[in-house]
N, C-alpha and C positions, 0 to 999 in steps of 0.2 A: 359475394354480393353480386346479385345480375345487373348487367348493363343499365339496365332501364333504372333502377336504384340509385347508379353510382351517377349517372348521366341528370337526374333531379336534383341530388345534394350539389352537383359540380354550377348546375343553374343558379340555386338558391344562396351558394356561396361565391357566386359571380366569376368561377375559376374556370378554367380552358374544358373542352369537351374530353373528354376519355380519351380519346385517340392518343391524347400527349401526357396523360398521365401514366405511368409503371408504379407497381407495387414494389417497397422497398420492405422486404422479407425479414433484415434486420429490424427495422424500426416500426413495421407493421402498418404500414399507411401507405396512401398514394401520396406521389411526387411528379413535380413535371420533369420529365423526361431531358426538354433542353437544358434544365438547371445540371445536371450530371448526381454522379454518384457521389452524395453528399459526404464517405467516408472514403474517399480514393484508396488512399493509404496505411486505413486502418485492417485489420484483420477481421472481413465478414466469412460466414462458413457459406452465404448463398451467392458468392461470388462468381461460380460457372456456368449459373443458371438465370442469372441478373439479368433485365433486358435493360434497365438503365443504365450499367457497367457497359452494356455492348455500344449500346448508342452513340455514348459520351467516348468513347473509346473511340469510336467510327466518325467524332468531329460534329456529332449529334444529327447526322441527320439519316431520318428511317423511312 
């Protein structure tokens, strides 16, 4: 989905700009980033590649 796409829905649905959303690869959707890795402890396979896992990991802040 290009920026410009995901940055309209994100308007329309009054949610924070793209910048703070990450794709959660498990569950197939964007998430806000400072909310963290909604499965800490559970067993994803996109776990190395996460930038919510990094973030949230890093005290949330990018």
């Amino acid at each position: 989905m290009p920026n410009t796409e995901l940055k309209n829905q994100n308007k329309e649905k009054g949610k924070k700009s793209e910048e703070e959303l990450g794709f959660c690869a498990k569950d197939g959707e964007y998430r806000l980033i400072k909310e963290g890795c909604p499965y800490p402890k559970d067993y994803c396979p996109h776990r190395k590649a996460c930038l919510i896992h990094f973030i949230s990991k890093k005290g949330g802040d990018f």
